[in-house]
Backbone as CSV, one residue per row, in Angstrom:
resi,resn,N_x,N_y,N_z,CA_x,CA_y,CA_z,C_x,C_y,C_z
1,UNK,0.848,-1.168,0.000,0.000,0.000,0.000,0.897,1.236,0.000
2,UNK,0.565,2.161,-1.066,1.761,3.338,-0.932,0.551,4.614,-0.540
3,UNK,1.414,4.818,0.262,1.040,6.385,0.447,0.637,7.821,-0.097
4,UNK,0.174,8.473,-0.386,0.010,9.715,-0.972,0.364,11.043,-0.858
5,UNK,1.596,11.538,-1.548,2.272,12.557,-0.663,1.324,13.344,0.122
6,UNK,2.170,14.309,0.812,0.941,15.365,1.682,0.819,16.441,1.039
7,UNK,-0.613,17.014,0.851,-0.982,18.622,0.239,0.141,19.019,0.452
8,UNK,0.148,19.589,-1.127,1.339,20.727,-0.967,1.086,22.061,-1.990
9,UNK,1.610,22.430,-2.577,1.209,23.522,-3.305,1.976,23.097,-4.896
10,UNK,1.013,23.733,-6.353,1.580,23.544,-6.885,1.272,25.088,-8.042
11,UNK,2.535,25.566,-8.408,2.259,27.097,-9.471,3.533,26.543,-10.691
12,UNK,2.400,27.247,-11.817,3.122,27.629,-12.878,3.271,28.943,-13.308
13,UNK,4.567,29.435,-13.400,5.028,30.821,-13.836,4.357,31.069,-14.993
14,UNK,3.407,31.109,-15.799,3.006,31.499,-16.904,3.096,32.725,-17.148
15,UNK,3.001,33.378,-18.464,3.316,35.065,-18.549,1.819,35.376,-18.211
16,UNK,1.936,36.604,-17.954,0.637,37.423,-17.638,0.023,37.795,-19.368
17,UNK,-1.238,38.555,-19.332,-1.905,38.857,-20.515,-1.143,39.730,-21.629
18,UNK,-0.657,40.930,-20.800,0.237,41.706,-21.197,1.443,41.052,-21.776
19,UNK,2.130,40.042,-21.432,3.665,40.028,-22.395,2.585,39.226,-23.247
20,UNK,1.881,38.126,-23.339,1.165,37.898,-24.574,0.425,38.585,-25.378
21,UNK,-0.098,40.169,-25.200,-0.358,41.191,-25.696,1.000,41.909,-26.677
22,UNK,1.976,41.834,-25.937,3.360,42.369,-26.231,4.034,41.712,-27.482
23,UNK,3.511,40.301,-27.603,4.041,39.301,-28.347,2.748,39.612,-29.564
24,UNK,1.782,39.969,-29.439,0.611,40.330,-30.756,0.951,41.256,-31.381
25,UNK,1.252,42.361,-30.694,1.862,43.342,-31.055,2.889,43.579,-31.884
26,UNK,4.287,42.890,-31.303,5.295,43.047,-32.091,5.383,42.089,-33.542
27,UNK,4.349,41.267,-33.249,4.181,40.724,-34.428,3.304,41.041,-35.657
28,UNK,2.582,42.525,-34.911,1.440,42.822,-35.495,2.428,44.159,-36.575
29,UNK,3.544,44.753,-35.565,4.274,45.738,-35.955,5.386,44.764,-37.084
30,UNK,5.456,43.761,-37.063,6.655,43.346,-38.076,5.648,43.021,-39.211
31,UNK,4.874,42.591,-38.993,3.563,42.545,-40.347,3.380,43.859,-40.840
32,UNK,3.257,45.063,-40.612,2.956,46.734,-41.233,4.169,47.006,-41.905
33,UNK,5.224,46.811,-41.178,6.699,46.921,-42.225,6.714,45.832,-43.318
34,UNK,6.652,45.187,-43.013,7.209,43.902,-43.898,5.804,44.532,-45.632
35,UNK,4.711,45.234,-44.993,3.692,45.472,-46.065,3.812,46.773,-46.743
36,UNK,5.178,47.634,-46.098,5.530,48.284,-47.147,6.191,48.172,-48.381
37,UNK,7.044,46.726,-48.218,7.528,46.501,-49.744,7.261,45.016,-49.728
38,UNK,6.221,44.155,-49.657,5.521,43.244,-49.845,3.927,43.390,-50.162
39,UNK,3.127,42.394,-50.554,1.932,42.588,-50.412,1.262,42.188,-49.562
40,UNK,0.239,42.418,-49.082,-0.698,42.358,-47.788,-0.528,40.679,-47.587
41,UNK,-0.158,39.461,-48.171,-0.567,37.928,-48.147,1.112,37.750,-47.811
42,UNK,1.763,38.307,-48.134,3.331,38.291,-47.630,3.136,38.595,-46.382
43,UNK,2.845,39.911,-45.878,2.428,40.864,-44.564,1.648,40.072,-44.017
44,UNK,0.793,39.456,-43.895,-0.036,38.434,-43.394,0.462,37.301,-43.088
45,UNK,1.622,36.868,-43.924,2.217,35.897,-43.308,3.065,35.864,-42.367
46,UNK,4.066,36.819,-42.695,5.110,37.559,-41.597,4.938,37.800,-40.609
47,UNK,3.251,37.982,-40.296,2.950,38.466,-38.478,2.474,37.049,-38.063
48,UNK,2.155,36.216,-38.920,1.837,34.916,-38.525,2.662,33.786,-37.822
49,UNK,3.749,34.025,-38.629,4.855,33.333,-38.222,5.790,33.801,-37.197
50,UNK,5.979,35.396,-37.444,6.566,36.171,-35.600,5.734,36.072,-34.539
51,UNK,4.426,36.412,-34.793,3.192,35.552,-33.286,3.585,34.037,-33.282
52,UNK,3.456,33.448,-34.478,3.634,31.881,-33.445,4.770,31.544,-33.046
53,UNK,6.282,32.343,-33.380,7.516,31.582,-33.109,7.833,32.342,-31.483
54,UNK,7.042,33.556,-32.020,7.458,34.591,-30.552,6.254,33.591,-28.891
55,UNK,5.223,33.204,-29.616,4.244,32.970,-28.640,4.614,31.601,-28.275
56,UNK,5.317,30.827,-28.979,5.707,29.450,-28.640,7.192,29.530,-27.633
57,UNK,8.041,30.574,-27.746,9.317,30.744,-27.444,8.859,31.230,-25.805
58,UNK,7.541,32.110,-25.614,7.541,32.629,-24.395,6.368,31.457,-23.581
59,UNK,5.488,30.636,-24.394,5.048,29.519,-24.048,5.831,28.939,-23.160
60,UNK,7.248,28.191,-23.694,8.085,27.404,-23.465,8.762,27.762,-22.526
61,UNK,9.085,29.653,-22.213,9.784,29.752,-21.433,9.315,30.026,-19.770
62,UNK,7.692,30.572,-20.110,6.487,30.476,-19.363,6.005,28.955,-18.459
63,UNK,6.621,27.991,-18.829,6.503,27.267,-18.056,6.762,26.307,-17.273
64,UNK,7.805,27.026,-16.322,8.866,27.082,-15.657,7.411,26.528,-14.154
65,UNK,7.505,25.730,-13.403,6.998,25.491,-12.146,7.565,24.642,-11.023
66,UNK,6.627,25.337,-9.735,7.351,25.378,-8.469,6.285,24.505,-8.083
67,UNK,6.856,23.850,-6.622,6.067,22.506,-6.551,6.383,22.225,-5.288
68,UNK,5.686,21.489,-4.212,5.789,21.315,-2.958,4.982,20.028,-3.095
69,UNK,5.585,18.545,-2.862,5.011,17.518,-2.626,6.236,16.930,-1.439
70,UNK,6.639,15.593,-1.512,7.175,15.362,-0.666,8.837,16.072,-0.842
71,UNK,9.198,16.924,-1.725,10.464,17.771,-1.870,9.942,19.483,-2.519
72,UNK,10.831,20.250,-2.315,10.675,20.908,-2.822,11.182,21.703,-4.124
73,UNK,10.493,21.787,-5.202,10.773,21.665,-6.587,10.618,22.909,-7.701
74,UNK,11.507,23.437,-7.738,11.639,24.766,-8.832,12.076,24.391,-10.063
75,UNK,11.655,23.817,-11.157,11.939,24.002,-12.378,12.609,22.639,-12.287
76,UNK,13.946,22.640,-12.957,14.148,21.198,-12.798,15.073,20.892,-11.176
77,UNK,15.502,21.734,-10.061,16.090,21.680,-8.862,14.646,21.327,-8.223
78,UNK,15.367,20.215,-7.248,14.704,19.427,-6.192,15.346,19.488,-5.095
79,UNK,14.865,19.736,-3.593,15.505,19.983,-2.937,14.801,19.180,-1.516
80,UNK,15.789,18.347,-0.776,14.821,16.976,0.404,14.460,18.141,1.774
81,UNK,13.330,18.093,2.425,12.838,18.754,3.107,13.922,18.990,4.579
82,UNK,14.805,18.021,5.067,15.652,17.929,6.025,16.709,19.266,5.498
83,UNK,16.901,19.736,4.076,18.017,20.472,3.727,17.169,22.050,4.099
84,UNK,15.495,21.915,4.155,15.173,23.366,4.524,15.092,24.391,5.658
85,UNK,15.452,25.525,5.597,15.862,26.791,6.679,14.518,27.132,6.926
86,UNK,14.421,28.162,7.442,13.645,29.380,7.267,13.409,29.740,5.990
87,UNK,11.523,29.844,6.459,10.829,30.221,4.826,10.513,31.816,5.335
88,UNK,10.498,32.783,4.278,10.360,34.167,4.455,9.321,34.540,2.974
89,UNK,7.912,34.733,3.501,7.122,35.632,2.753,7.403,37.104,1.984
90,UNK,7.855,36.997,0.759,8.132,38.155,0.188,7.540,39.182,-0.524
91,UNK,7.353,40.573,0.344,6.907,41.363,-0.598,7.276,42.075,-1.411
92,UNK,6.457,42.960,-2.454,7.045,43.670,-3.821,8.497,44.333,-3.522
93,UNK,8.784,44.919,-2.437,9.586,45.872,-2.303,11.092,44.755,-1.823
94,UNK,10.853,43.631,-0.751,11.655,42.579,-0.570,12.379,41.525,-1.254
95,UNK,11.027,41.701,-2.124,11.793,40.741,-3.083,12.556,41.469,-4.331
96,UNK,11.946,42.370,-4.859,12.610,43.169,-5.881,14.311,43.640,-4.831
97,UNK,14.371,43.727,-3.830,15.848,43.757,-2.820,16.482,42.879,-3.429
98,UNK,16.111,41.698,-3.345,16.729,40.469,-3.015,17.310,39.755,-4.901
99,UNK,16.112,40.124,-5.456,16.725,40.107,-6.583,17.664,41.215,-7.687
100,UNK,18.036,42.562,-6.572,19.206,43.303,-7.480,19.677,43.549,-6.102
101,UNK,20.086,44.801,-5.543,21.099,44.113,-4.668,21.293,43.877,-3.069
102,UNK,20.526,43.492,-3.160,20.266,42.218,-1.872,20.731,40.795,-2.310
103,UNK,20.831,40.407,-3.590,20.983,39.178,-4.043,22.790,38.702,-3.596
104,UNK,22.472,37.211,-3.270,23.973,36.818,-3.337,23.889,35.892,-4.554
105,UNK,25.085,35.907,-4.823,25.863,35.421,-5.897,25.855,33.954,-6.191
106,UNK,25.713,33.088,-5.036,25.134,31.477,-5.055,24.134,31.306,-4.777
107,UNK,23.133,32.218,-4.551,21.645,31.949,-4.101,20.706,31.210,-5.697
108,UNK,19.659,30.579,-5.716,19.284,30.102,-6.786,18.203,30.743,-6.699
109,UNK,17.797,31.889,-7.909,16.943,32.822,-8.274,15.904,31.403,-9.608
110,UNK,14.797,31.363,-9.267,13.338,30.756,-9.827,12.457,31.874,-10.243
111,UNK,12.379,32.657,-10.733,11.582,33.840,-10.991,11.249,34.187,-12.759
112,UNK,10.753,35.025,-13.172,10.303,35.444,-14.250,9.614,37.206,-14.095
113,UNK,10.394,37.940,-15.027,9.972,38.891,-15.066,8.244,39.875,-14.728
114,UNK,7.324,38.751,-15.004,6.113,39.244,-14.730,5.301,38.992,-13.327
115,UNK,6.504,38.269,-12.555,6.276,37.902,-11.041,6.510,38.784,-10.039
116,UNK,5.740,39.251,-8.873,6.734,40.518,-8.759,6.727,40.335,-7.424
117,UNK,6.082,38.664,-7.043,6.602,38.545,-5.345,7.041,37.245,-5.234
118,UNK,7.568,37.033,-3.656,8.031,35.611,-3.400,8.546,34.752,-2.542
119,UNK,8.944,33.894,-2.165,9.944,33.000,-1.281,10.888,32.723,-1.144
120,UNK,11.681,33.412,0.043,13.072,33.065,0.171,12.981,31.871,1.062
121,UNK,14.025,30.758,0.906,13.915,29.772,1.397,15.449,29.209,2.167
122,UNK,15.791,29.708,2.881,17.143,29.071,3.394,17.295,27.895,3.306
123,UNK,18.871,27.268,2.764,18.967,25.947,2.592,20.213,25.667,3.789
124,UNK,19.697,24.562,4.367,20.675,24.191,5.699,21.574,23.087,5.544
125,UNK,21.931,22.572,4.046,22.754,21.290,3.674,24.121,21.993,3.602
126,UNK,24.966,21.672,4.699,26.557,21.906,4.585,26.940,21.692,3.038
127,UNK,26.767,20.790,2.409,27.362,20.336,1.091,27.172,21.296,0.560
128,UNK,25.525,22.223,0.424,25.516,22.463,-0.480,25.776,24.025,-0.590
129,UNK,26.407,25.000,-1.262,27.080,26.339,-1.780,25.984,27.251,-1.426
130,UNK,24.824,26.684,-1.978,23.528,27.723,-2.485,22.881,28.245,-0.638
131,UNK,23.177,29.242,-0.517,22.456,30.131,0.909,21.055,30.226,0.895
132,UNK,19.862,30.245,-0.295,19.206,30.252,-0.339,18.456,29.866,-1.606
133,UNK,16.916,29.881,-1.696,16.178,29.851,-3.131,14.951,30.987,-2.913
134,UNK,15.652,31.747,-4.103,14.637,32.804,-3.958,13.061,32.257,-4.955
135,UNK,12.368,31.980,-4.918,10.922,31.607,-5.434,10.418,32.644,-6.163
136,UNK,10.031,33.039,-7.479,9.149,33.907,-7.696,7.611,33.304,-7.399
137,UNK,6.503,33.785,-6.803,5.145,32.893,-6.800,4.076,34.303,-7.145
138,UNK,2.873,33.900,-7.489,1.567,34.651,-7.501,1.073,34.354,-6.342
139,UNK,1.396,33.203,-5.368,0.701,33.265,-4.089,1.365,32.687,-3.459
140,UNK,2.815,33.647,-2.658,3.636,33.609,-1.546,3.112,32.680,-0.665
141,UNK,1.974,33.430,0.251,1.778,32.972,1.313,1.670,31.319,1.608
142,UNK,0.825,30.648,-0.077,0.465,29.304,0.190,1.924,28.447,-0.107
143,UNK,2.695,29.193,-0.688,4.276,28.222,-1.536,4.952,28.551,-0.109
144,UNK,4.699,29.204,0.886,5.524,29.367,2.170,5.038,28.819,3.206
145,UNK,3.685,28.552,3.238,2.903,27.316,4.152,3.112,26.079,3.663
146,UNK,3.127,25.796,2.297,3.226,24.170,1.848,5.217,24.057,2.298
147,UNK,5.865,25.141,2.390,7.142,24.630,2.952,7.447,24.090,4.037
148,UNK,6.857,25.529,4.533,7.044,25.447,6.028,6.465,23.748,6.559
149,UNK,5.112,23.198,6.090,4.561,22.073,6.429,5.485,21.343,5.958
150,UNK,6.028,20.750,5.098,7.289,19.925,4.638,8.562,19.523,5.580
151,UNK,8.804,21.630,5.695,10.328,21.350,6.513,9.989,21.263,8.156
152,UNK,8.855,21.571,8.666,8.620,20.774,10.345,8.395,19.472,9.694
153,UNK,7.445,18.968,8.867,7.297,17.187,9.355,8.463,16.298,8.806
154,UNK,9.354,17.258,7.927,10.895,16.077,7.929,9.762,15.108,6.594
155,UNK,8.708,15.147,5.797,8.398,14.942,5.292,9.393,14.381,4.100
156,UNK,9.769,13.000,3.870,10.360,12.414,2.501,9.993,10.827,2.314
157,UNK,10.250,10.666,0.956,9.543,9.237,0.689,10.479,8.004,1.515
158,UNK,9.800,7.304,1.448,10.276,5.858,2.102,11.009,5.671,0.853
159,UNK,12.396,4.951,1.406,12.897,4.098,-0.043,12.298,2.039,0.102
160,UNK,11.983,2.362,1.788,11.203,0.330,1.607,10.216,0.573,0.983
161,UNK,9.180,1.647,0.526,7.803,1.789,-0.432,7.580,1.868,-1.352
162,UNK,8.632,1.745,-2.162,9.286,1.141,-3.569,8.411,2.286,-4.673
163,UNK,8.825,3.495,-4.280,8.017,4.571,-5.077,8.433,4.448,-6.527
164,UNK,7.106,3.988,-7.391,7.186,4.516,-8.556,7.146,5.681,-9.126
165,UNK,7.059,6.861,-8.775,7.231,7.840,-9.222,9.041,8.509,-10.191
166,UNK,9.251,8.368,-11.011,10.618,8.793,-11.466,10.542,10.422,-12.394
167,UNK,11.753,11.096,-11.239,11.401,12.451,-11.454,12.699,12.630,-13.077
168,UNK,12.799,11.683,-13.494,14.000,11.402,-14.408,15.374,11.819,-14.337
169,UNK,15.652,11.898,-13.332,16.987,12.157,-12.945,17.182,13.642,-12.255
170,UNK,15.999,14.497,-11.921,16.233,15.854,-11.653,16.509,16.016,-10.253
């Protein structure tokens, strides 16, 4: 009988409306040039193909996610709940610190430009370099409760419970 990790939280960084507005746009603006010395079915194509290469490129880069099950998981870094510090709720003004210069130099920044709050997460593994993980989230408070619940219950899988789950090597 296997177990079921414990609630945890799960976000995807997706872009907001606006950079996908931004991405219509500039594709809408390379289509009006391109139709001054082409014809409108050239120009029509040109914004077709800069919206889908531009909207697939920020797709791809949009979906970047953070994850709280039995570890805690930014993108492809996984990190075992025994290695976590102190979780710190970040606001606009704290975190924008922390990411110019408040930032250290081995800390592991998870964020995206259209995020504009987040989680600092102290890491307590001697081995490891990294002082912290800064989190970008849309909802701090719950990615800093699903930690915090993790790093008190020492929460990690059994290796006698023969978990099928394979995170493929991350």
């Amino acid at each position: 009988m296997s177990s079921s990790p414990p609630a945890g939280h799960r976000e995807r960084l997706s872009p907001s409306l606006s950079w996908w507005a931004a991405v219509a746009g500039f594709a809408l603006t390379c289509g009006w040039l391109v139709l001054v010395l082409a014809p409108l079915l050239v120009a029509a194509g040109v914004t077709v193909v800069v919206g889908a290469v531009l909207g697939a490129g920020l797709a791809a880069w949009g979906s970047l996610q953070i994850g709280v099950d039995e570890h805690l998981r930014a993108g492809p870094a996984r990190i075992e709940p025994q290695h976590l510090g102190a979780v710190t709720t970040l606001d606009r003004a704290a975190y924008r610190h922390l990411m110019g210069p408040g930032a250290h130099g081995r800390a592991l920044l998870v964020t995206r430009p259209w995020i504009d709050r987040g989680v600092r997460v102290d890491i307590t593994d001697p081995r490891d370099p990294t002082p912290y993980w800064l989190l970008g989230s849309r909802h701090p408070d719950a990615l800093a409760a699903a930690v915090e619940r993790i790093r008190q219950t020492g929460t990690t899988p059994d290796p006698a419970a023969g978990r099928t789950d394979d995170d493929g090597g991350a």
